[in-house]
C-alpha positions in Angstrom: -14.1 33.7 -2.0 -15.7 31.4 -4.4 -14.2 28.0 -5.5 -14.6 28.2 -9.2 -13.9 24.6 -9.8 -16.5 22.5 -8.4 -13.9 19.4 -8.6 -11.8 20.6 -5.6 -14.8 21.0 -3.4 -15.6 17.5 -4.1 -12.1 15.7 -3.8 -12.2 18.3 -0.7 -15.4 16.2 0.9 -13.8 12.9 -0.3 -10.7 13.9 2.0 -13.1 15.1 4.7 -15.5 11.6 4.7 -11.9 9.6 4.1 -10.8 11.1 7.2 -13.7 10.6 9.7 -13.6 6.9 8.6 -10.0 6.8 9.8 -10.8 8.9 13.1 -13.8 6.6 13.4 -13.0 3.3 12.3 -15.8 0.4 11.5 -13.0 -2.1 11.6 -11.7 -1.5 15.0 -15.3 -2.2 15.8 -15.3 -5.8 14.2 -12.8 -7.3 16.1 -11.4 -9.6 19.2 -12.0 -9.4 22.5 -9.3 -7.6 24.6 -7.6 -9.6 27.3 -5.9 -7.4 30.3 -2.4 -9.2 31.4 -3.0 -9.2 35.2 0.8 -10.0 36.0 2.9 -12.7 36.7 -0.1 -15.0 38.4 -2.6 -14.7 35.8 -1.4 -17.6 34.0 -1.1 -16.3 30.3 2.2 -15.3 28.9 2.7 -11.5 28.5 3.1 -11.9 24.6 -0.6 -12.6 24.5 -1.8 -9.9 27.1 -3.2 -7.6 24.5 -5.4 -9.4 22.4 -6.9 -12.9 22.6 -5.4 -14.3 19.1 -2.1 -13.2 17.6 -2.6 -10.4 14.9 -6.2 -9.8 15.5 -6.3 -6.7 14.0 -4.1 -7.1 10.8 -6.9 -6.9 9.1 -8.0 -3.4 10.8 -4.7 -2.1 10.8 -4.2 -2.5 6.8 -7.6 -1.0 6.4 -6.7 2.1 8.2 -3.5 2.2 6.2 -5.7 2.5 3.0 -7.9 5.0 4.1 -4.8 7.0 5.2 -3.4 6.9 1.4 -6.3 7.4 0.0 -7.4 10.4 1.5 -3.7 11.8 1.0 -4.3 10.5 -2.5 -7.5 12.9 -2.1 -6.2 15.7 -1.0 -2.8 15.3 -3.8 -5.1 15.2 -6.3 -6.5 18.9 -5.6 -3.1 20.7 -5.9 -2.7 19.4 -9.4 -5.3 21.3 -11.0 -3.0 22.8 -13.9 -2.7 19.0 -15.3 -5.6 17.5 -16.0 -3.9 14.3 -17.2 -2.4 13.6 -14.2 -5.2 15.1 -12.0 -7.7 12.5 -13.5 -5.3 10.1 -13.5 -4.5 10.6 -9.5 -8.4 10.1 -8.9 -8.7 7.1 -10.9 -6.3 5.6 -8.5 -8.1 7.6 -5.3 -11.5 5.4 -6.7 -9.7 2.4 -7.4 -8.6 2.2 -3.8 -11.7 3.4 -2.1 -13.5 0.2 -4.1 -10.8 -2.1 -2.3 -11.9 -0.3 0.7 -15.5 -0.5 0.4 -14.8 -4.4 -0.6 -12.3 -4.6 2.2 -14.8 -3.1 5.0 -17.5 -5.2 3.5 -15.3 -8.7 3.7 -14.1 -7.9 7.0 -17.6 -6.8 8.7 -18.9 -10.3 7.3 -16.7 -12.5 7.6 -16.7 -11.5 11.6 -20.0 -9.3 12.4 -19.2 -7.6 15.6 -17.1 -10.2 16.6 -19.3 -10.2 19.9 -19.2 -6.5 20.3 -22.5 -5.7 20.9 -22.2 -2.2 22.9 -22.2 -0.4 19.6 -25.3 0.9 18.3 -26.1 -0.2 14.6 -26.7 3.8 13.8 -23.1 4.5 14.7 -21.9 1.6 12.8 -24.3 2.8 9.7 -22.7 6.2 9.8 -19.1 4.8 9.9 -19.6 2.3 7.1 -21.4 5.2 5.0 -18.1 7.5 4.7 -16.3 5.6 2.7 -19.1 4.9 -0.2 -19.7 8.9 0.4 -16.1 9.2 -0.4 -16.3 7.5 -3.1 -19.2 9.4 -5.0 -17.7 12.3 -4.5 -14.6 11.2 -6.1 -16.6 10.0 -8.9 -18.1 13.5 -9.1 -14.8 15.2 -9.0 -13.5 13.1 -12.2 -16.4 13.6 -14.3 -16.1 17.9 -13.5 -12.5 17.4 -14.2 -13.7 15.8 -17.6 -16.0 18.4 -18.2 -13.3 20.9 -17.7 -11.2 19.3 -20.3 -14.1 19.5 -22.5 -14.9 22.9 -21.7 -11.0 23.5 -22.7 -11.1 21.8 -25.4 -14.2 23.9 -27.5 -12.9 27.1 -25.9 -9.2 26.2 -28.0 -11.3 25.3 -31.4 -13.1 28.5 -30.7 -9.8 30.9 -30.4 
C-alpha cells in the first residue's frame, strides 16, 4: 500500500510526536516536590498530603490538555482529505496550538528549571522537549502539501 498523499503521513507523525509528549511529559518533570501524608501524627493536614503547594501542577495539567487536543486536532485533520478548505483550515489551528505549546513548555521549564529535580538526565529532557517542535514541522509540512495539492488541482481543472 502506498500513501499517495504525502500530507497524511506527516499530520500522521505530528500525531505520533504529539502523543509521546503526552505519554512522556517535560512538564511533569518541572514541578514540586511530592510530600507523602504519613497519617494522623505527621502533623500536616491531609488536604496538603499530595503536593507541597496547592495546585502545583495546574500548569502541567493544562499543558497535557493541549497536547491531548492537539494531537486529536492532528489526527481530525487527516480524515478530511476531500475538503481542502477545511483540512487546511483544521491544521492552521493544529500549528496555532502547538506554538502555545512550544511557548507554554518553554515558559513553564524557565520560569521553574527542574524545580529541584535533578534525577533526570538532560538527554531525556532534550528528547521530550524536542516532540513537540518535531510536531510542529511536520504540521507545517503537511499544510504546505495540502497547498500544493490545491495547486496541483487547480492547473489540472484549467487544463480539462
Amino acid at each position: 500500500m502506498v500513501i499517495q498523499r504525502l500530507q497524511s503521513l506527516f499530520l500522521l507523525i505530528a500525531f505520533v510526536a504529539l502523543v509521546l509528549s503526552a505519554i512522556f511529559p517535560v512538564y511533569f518533570l518541572v514541578g514540586y516536590e511530592q510530600v507523602i501524608y504519613d497519617g494522623p501524627g505527621s502533623g500536616m493536614p491531609e488536604a496538603m498530603s499530595v503536593f507541597s503547594k496547592p495546585c502545583a501542577h495546574w500548569p502541567g495539567i493544562s499543558l497535557f490538555a493541549l497536547t491531548i487536543i492537539d494531537a486529536i486536532i492532528s489526527i481530525v485533520a487527516i480524515s478530511l482529505f476531500k475538503n481542502f478548505r477545511k483540512q487546511k483550515r483544521t491544521i492552521k489551528i493544529a500549528i496555532w496550538l502547538s506554538l502555545l505549546l512550544v511557548i507554554g513548555v518553554g515558559v513553564y521549564g524557565y520560569l521553574d528549571p527542574l524545580g529541584g529535580n535533578e534525577e533526570f538526565t538532560t538527554a531525556g529532557i532534550i528528547f521530550r522537549l524536542a516532540l513537540v517542535p518535531l510536531a510542529l514541522v511536520f504540521q507545517i509540512w503537511a499544510l504546505r502539501r495540502v497547498k500544493a495539492d490545491e495547486r496541483l488541482l487547480r492547473s489540472a481543472d484549467r487544463i480539462r
